[in-house]
Biopython code that builds the backbone (N, CA, C, O; Angstrom):
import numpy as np
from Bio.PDB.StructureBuilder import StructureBuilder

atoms = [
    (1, "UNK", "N", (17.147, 23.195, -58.246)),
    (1, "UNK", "CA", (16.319, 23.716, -57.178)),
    (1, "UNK", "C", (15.859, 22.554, -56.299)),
    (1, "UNK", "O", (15.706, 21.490, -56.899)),
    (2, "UNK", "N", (15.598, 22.561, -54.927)),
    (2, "UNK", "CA", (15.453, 21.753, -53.895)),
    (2, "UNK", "C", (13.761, 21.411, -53.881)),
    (2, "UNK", "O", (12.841, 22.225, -53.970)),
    (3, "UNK", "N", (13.704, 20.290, -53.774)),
    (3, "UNK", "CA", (12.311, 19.685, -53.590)),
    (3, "UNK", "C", (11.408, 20.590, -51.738)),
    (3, "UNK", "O", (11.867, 21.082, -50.707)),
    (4, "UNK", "N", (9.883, 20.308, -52.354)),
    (4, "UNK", "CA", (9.205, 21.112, -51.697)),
    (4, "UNK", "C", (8.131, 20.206, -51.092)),
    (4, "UNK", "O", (7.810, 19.215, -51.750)),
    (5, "UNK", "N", (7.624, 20.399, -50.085)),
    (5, "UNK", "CA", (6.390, 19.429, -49.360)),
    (5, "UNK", "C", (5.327, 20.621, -49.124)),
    (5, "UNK", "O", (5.841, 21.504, -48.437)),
    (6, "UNK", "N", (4.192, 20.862, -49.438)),
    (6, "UNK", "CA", (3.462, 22.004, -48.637)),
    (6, "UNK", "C", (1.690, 21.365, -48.717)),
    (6, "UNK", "O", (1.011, 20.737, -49.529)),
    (7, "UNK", "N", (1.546, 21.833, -47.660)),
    (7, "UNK", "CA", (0.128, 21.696, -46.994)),
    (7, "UNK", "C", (-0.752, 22.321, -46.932)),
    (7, "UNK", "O", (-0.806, 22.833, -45.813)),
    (8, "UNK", "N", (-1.635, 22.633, -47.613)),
    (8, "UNK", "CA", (-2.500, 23.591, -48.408)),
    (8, "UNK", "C", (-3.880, 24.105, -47.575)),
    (8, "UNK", "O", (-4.290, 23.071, -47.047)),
    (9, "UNK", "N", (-4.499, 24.853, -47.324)),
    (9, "UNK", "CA", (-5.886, 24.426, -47.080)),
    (9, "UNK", "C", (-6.598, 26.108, -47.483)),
    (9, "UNK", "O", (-6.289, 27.111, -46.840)),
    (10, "UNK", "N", (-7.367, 26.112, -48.408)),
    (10, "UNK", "CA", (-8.288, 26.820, -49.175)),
    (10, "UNK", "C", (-9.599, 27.038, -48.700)),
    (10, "UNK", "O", (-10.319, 26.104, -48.347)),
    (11, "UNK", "N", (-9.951, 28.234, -48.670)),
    (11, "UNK", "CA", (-11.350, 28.637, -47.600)),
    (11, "UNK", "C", (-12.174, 29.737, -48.922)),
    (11, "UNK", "O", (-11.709, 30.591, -49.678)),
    (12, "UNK", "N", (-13.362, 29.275, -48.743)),
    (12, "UNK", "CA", (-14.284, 30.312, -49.543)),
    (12, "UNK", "C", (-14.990, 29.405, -50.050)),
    (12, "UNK", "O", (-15.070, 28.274, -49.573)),
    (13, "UNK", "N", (-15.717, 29.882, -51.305)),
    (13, "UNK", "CA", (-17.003, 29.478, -52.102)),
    (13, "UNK", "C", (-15.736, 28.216, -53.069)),
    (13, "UNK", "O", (-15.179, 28.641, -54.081)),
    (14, "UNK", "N", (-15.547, 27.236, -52.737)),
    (14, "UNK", "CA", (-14.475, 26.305, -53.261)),
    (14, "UNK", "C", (-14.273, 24.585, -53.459)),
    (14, "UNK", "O", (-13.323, 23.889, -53.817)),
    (15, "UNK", "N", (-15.920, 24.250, -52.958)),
    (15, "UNK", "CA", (-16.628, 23.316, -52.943)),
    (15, "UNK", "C", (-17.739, 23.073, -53.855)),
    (15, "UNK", "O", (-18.701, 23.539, -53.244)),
    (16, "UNK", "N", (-18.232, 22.537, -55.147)),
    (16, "UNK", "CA", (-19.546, 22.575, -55.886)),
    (16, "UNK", "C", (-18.958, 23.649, -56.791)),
    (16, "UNK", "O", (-19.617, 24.684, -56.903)),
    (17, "UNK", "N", (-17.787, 23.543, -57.464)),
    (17, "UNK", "CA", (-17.587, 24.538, -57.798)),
    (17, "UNK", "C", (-16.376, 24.304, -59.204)),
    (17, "UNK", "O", (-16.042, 25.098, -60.083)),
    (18, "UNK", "N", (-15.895, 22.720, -58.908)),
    (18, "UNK", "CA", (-14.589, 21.714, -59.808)),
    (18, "UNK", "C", (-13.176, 22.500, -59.402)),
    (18, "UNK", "O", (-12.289, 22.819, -60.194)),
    (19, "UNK", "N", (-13.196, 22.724, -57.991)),
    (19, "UNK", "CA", (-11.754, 22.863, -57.136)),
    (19, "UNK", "C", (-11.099, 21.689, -57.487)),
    (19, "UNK", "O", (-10.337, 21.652, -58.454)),
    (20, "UNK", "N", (-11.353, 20.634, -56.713)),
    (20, "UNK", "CA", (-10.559, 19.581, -56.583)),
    (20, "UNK", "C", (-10.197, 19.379, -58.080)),
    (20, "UNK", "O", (-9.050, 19.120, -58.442)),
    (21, "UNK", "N", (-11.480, 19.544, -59.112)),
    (21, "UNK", "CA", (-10.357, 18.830, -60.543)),
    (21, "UNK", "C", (-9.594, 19.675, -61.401)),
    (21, "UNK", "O", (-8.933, 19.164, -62.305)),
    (22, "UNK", "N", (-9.612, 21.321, -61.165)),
    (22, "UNK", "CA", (-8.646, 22.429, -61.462)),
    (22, "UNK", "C", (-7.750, 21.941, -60.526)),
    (22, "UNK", "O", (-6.749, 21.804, -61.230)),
    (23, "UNK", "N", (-7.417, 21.565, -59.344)),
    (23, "UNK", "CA", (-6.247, 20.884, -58.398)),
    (23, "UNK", "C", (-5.725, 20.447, -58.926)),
    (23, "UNK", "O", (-4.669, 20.943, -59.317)),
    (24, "UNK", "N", (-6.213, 18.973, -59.356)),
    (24, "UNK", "CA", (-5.354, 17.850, -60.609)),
    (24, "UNK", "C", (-5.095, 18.136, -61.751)),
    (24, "UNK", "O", (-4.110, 17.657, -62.312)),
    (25, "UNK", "N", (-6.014, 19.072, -62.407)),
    (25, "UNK", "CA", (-5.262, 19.176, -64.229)),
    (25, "UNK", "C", (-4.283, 19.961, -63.574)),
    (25, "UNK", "O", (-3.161, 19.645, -63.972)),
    (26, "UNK", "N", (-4.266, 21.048, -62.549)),
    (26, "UNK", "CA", (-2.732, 21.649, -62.556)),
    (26, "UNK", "C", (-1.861, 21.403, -62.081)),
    (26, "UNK", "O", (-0.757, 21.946, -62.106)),
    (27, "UNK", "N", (-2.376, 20.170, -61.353)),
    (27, "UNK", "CA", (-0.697, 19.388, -60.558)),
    (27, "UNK", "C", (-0.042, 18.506, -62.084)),
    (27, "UNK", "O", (1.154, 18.513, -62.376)),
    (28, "UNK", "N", (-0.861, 17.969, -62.705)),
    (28, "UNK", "CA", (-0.592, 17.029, -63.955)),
    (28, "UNK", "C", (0.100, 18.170, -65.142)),
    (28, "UNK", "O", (0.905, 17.881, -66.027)),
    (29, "UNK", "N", (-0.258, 18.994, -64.960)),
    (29, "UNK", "CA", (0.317, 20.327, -65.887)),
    (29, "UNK", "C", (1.967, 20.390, -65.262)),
    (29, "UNK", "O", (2.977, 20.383, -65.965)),
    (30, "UNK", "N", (1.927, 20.446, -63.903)),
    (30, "UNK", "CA", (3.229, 21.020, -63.377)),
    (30, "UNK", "C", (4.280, 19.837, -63.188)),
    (30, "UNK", "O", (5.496, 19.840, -62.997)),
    (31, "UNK", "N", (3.243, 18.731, -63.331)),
    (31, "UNK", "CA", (4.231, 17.149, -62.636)),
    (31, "UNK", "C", (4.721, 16.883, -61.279)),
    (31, "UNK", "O", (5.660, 16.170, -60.928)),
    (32, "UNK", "N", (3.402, 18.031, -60.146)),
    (32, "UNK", "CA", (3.595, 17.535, -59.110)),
    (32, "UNK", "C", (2.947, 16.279, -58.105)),
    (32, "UNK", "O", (2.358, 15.401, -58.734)),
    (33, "UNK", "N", (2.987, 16.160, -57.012)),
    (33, "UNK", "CA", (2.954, 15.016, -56.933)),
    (33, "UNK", "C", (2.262, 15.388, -55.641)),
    (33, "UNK", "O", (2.526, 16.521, -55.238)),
    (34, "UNK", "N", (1.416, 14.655, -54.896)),
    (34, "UNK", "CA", (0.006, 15.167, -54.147)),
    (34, "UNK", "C", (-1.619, 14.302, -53.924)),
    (34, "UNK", "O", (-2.145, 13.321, -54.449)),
    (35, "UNK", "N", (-1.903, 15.013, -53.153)),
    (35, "UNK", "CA", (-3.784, 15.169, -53.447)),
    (35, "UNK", "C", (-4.320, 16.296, -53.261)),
    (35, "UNK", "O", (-3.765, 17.374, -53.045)),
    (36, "UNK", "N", (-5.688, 15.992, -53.367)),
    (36, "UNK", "CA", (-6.916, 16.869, -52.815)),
    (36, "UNK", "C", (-8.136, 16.599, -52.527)),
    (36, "UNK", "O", (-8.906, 15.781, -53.029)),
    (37, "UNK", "N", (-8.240, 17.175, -51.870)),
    (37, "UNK", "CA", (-9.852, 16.614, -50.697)),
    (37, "UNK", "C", (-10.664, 17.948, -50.605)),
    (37, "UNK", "O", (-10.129, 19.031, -50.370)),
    (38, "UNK", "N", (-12.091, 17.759, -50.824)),
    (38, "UNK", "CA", (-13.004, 18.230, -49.859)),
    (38, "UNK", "C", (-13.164, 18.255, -48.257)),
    (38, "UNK", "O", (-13.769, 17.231, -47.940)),
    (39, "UNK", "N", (-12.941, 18.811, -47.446)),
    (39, "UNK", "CA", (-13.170, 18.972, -45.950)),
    (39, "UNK", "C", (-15.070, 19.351, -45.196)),
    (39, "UNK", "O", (-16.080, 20.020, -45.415)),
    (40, "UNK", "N", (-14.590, 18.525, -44.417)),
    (40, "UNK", "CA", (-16.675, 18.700, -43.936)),
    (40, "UNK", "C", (-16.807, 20.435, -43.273)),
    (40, "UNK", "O", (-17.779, 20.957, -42.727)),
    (41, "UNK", "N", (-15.565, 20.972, -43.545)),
    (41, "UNK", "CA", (-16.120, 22.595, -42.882)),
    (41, "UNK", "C", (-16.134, 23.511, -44.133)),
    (41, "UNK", "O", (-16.527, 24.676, -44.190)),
    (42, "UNK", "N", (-15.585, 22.684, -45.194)),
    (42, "UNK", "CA", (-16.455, 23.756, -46.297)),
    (42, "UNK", "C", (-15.149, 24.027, -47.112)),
    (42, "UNK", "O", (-15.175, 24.373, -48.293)),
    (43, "UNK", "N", (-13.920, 23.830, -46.334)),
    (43, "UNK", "CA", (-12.609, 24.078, -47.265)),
    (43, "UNK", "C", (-12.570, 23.065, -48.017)),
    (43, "UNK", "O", (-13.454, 22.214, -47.916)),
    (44, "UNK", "N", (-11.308, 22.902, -49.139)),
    (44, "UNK", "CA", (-10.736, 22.304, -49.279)),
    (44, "UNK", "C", (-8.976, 22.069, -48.829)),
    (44, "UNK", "O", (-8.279, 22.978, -48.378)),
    (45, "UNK", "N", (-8.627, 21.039, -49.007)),
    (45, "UNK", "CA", (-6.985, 20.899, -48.409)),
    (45, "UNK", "C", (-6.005, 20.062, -49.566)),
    (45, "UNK", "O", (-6.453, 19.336, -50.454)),
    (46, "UNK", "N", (-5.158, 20.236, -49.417)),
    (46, "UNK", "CA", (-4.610, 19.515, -50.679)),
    (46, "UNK", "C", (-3.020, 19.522, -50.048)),
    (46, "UNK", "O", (-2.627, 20.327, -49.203)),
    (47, "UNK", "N", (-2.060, 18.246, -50.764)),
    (47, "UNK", "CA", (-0.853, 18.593, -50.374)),
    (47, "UNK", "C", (0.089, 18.444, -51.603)),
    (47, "UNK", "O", (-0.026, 17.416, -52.270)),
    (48, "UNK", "N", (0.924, 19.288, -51.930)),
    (48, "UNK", "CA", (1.670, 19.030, -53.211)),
    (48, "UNK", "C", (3.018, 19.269, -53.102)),
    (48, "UNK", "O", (3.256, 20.310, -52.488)),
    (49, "UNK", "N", (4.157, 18.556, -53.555)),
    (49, "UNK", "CA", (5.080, 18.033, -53.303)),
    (49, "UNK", "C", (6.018, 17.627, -54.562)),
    (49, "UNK", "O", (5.557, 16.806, -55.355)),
    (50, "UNK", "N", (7.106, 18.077, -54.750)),
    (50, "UNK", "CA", (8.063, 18.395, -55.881)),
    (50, "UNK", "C", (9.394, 19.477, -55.929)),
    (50, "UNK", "O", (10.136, 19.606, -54.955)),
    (51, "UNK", "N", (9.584, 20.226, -57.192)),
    (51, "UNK", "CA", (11.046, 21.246, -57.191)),
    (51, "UNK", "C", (9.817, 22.282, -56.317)),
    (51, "UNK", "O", (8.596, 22.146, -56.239)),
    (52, "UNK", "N", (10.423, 22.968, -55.937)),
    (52, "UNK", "CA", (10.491, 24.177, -55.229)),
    (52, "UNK", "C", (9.101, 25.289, -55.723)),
    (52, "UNK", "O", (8.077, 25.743, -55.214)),
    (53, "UNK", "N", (9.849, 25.357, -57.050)),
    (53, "UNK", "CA", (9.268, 26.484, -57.524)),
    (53, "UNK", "C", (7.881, 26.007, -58.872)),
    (53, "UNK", "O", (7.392, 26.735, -59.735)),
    (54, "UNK", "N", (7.629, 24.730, -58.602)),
    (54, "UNK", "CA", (6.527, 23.807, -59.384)),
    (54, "UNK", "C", (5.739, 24.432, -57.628)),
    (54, "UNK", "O", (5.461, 25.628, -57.527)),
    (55, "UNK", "N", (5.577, 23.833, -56.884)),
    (55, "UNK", "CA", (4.819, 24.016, -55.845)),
    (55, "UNK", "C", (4.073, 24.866, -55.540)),
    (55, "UNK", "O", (2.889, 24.868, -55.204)),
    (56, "UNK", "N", (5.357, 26.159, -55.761)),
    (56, "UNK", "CA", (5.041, 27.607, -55.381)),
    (56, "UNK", "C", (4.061, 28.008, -56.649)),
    (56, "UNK", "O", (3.168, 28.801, -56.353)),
    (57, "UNK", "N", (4.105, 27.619, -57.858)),
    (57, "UNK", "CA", (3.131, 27.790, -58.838)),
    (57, "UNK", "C", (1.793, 27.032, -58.580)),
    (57, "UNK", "O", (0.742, 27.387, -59.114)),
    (58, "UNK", "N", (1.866, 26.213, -57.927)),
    (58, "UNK", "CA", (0.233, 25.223, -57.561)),
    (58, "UNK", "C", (-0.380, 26.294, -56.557)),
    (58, "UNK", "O", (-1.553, 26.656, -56.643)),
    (59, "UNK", "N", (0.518, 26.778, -55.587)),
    (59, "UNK", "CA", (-0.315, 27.550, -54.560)),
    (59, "UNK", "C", (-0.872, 28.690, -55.042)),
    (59, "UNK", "O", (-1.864, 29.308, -54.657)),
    (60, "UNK", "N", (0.151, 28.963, -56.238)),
    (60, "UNK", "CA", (-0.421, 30.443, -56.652)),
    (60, "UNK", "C", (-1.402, 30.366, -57.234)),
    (60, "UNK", "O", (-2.272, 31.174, -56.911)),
    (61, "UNK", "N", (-1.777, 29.174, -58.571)),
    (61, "UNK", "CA", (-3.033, 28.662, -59.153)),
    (61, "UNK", "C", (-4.300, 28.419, -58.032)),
    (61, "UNK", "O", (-5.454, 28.531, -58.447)),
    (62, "UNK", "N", (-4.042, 28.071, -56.558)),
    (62, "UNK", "CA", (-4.698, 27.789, -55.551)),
    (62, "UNK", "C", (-5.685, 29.074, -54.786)),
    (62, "UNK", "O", (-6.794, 29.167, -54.259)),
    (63, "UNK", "N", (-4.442, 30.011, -55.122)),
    (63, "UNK", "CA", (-5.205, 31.315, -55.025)),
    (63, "UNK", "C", (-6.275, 31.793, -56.195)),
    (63, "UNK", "O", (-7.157, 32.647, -56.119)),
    (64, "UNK", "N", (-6.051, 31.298, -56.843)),
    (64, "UNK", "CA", (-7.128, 31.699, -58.104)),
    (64, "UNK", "C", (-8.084, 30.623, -58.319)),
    (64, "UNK", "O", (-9.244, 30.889, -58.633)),
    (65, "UNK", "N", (-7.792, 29.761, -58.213)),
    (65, "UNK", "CA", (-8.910, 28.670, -58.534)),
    (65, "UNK", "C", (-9.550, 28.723, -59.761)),
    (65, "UNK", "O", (-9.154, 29.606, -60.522)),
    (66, "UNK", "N", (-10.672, 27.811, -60.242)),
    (66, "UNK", "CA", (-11.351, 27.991, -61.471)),
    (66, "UNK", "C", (-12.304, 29.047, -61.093)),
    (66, "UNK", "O", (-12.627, 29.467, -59.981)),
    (67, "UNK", "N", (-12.711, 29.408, -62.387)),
    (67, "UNK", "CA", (-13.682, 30.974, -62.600)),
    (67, "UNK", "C", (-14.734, 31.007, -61.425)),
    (67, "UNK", "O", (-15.141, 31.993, -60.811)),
    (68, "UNK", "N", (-15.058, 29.724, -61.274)),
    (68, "UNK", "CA", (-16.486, 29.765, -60.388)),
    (68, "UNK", "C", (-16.137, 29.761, -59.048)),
    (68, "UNK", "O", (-17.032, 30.112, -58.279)),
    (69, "UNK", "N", (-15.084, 29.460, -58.574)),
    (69, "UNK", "CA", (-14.601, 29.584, -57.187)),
    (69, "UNK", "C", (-14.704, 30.942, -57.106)),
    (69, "UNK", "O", (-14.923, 31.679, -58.068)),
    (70, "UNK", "N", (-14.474, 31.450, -55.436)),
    (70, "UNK", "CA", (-14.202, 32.220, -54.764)),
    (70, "UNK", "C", (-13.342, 32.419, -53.774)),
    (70, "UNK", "O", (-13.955, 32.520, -52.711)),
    (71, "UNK", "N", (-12.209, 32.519, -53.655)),
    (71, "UNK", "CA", (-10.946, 31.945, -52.941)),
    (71, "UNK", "C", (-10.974, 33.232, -51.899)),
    (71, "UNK", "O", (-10.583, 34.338, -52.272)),
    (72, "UNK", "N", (-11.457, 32.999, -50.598)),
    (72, "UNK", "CA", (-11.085, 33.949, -49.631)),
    (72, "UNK", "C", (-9.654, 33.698, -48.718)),
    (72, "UNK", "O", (-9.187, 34.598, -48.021)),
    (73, "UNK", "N", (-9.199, 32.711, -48.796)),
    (73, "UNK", "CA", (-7.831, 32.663, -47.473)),
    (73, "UNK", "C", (-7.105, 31.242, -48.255)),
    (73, "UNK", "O", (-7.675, 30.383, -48.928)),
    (74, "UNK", "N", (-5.959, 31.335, -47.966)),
    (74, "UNK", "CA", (-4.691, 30.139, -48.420)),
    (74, "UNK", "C", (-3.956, 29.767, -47.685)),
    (74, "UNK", "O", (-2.829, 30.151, -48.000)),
    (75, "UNK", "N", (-3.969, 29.000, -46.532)),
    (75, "UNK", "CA", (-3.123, 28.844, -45.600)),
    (75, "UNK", "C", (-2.021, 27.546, -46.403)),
    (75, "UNK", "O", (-2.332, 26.613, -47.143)),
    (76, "UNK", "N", (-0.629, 28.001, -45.860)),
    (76, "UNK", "CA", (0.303, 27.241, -46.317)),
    (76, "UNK", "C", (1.244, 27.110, -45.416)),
    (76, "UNK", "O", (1.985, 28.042, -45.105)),
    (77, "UNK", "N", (1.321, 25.716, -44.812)),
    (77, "UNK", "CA", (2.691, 25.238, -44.234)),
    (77, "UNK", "C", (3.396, 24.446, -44.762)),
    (77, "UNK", "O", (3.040, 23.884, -45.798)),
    (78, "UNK", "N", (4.717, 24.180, -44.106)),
    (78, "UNK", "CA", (5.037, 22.727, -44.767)),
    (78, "UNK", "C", (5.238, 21.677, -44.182)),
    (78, "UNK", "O", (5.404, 21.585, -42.966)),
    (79, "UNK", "N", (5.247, 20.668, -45.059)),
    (79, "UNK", "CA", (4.370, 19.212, -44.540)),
    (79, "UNK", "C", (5.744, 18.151, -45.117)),
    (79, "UNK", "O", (6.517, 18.199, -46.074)),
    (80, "UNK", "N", (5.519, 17.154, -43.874)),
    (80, "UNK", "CA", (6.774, 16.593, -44.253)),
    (80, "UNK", "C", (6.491, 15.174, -45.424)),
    (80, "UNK", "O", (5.295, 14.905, -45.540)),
    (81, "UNK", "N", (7.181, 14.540, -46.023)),
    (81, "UNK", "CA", (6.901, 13.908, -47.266)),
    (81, "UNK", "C", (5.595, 13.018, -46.662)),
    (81, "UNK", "O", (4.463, 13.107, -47.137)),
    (82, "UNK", "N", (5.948, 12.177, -45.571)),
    (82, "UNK", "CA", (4.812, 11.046, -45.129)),
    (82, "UNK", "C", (3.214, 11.585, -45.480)),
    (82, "UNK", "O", (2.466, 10.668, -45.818)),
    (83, "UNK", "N", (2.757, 12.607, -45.453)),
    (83, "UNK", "CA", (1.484, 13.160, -45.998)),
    (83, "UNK", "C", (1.361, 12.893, -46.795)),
    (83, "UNK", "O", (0.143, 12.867, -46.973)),
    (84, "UNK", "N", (2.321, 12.313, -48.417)),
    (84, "UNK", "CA", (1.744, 11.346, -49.323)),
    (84, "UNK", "C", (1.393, 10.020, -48.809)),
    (84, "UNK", "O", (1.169, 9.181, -49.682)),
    (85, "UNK", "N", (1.339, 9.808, -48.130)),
    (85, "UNK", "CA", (1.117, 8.351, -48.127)),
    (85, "UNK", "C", (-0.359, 8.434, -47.609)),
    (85, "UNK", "O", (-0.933, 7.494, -47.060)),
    (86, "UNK", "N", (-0.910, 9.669, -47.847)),
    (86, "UNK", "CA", (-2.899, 9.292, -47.865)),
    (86, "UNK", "C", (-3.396, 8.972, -49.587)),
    (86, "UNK", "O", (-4.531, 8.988, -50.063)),
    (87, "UNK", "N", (-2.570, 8.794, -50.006)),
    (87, "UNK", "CA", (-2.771, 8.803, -51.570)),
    (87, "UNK", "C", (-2.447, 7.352, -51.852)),
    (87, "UNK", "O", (-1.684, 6.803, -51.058)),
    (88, "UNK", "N", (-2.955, 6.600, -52.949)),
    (88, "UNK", "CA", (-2.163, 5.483, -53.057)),
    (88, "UNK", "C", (-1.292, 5.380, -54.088)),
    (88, "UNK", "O", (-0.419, 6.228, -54.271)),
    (89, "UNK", "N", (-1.472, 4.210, -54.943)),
    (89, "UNK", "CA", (-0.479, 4.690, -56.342)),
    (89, "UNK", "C", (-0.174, 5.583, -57.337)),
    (89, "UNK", "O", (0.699, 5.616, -58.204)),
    (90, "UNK", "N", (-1.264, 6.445, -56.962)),
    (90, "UNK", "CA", (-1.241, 7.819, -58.105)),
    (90, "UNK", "C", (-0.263, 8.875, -57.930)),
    (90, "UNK", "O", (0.170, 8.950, -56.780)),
    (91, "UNK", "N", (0.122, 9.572, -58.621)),
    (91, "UNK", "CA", (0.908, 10.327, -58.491)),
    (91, "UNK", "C", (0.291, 11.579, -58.007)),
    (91, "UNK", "O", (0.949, 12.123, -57.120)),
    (92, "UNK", "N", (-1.130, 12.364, -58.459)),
    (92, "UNK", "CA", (-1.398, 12.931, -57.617)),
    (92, "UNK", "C", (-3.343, 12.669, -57.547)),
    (92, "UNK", "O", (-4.009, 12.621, -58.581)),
    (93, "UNK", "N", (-3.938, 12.534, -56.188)),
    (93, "UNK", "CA", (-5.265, 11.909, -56.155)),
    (93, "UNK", "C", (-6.203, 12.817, -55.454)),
    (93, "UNK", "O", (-5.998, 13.514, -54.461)),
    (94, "UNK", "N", (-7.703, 12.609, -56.455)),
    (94, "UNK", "CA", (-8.773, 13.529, -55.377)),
    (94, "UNK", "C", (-8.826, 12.278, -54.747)),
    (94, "UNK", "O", (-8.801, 11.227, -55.387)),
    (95, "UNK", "N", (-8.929, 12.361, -52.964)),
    (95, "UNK", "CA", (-9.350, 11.539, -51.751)),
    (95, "UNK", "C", (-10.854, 11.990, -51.574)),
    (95, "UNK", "O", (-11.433, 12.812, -52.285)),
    (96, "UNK", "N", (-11.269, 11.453, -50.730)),
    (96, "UNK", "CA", (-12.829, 11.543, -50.428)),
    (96, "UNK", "C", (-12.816, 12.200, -48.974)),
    (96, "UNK", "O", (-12.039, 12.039, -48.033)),
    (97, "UNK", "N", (-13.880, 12.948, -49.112)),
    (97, "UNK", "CA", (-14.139, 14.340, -48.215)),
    (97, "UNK", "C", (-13.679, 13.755, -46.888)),
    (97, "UNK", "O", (-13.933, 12.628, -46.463)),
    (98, "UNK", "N", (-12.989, 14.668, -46.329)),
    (98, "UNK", "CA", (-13.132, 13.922, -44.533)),
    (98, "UNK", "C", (-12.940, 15.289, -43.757)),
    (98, "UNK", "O", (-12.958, 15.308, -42.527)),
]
sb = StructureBuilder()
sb.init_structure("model")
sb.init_model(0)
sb.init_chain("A")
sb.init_seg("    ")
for serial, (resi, resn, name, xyz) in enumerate(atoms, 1):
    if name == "N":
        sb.init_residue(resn, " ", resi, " ")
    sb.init_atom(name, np.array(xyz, "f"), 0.0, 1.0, " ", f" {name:<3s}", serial, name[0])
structure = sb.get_structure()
Protein backbone atom coordinates (compact mmCIF):
# COMPACT_ATOMS: atom_id res chain seq x y z
CA UNK A 1 0.00 0.00 0.00
CA UNK A 2 1.23 3.60 -0.96
CA UNK A 3 2.45 6.04 1.65
CA UNK A 4 0.09 8.88 2.92
CA UNK A 5 0.73 12.69 4.05
CA UNK A 6 -2.52 14.21 5.73
CA UNK A 7 -3.23 17.41 7.52
CA UNK A 8 -5.47 17.21 10.25
CA UNK A 9 -7.24 19.89 12.14
CA UNK A 10 -9.81 18.90 15.03
CA UNK A 11 -12.49 21.37 16.40
CA UNK A 12 -14.51 20.96 19.71
CA UNK A 13 -13.98 20.56 23.48
CA UNK A 14 -10.18 19.05 22.45
CA UNK A 15 -7.85 21.19 24.35
CA UNK A 16 -7.40 20.57 28.49
CA UNK A 17 -8.57 17.49 27.77
CA UNK A 18 -4.88 14.95 26.81
CA UNK A 19 -5.70 15.31 22.85
CA UNK A 20 -2.34 15.92 21.93
CA UNK A 21 -1.02 12.80 24.12
CA UNK A 22 -3.96 10.25 22.86
CA UNK A 23 -2.34 11.82 19.33
CA UNK A 24 1.10 10.30 20.21
CA UNK A 25 0.35 7.01 22.07
CA UNK A 26 -1.68 6.39 18.77
CA UNK A 27 0.69 7.47 16.23
CA UNK A 28 3.46 5.25 18.36
CA UNK A 29 0.76 2.39 18.36
CA UNK A 30 0.42 2.68 14.48
CA UNK A 31 4.28 3.70 13.68
CA UNK A 32 3.27 6.79 12.13
CA UNK A 33 5.24 9.51 11.68
CA UNK A 34 4.02 13.30 12.46
CA UNK A 35 3.04 15.90 15.13
CA UNK A 36 0.59 17.67 17.12
CA UNK A 37 -0.14 21.02 18.32
CA UNK A 38 -2.54 22.99 20.21
CA UNK A 39 -3.84 26.05 18.02
CA UNK A 40 -4.67 29.63 19.74
CA UNK A 41 -8.44 29.22 18.24
CA UNK A 42 -9.16 26.36 20.35
CA UNK A 43 -8.44 23.43 17.74
CA UNK A 44 -6.02 21.24 17.58
CA UNK A 45 -3.92 20.28 14.20
CA UNK A 46 -1.72 17.51 13.73
CA UNK A 47 0.00 15.97 10.61
CA UNK A 48 0.56 12.22 10.14
CA UNK A 49 2.32 10.56 7.54
CA UNK A 50 3.03 6.79 6.55
CA UNK A 51 1.16 3.43 4.56
CA UNK A 52 -2.07 4.59 3.56
CA UNK A 53 -4.25 2.82 5.61
CA UNK A 54 -2.05 3.45 9.20
CA UNK A 55 -3.14 7.17 8.53
CA UNK A 56 -6.61 6.54 7.68
CA UNK A 57 -6.75 4.73 11.19
CA UNK A 58 -5.13 7.95 13.10
CA UNK A 59 -7.91 10.10 11.56
CA UNK A 60 -10.43 7.75 12.52
CA UNK A 61 -8.98 7.57 16.28
CA UNK A 62 -9.02 11.59 15.66
CA UNK A 63 -12.61 11.42 15.37
CA UNK A 64 -13.00 9.87 18.66
CA UNK A 65 -10.43 11.22 20.69
CA UNK A 66 -9.94 10.33 24.43
CA UNK A 67 -13.19 9.94 26.64
CA UNK A 68 -12.99 13.52 27.78
CA UNK A 69 -12.82 15.14 24.43
CA UNK A 70 -15.60 16.23 22.42
CA UNK A 71 -14.84 16.02 18.77
CA UNK A 72 -17.26 18.28 16.75
CA UNK A 73 -15.57 18.59 13.02
CA UNK A 74 -12.28 16.76 11.30
CA UNK A 75 -11.06 18.52 8.56
CA UNK A 76 -8.62 16.49 6.37
CA UNK A 77 -6.43 17.39 3.46
CA UNK A 78 -3.39 16.32 2.15
CA UNK A 79 -0.20 17.72 2.95
CA UNK A 80 2.84 17.31 1.13
CA UNK A 81 5.88 15.47 3.06
CA UNK A 82 7.85 19.02 3.85
CA UNK A 83 5.16 19.58 6.81
CA UNK A 84 7.43 17.20 8.71
CA UNK A 85 10.00 19.24 8.87
CA UNK A 86 8.13 21.38 11.87
CA UNK A 87 9.15 18.44 13.95
CA UNK A 88 12.69 17.73 14.68
CA UNK A 89 14.30 14.37 15.29
CA UNK A 90 11.36 12.59 16.57
CA UNK A 91 9.50 10.50 14.76
CA UNK A 92 6.33 11.81 15.84
CA UNK A 93 6.22 15.31 18.25
CA UNK A 94 3.74 17.42 20.47
CA UNK A 95 5.01 21.15 19.08
CA UNK A 96 4.02 24.08 21.15
CA UNK A 97 0.71 25.89 20.63
CA UNK A 98 0.84 28.42 17.74
Amino acid sequence: MSDRTAHVIIRGQVQGVGYRAFVEDEAAILGVEGWVRNRLDGSVEAVFAGPADAVETMIEACRQGPWSARVEAVDVRTAKADVLALRSREKFAVLATE
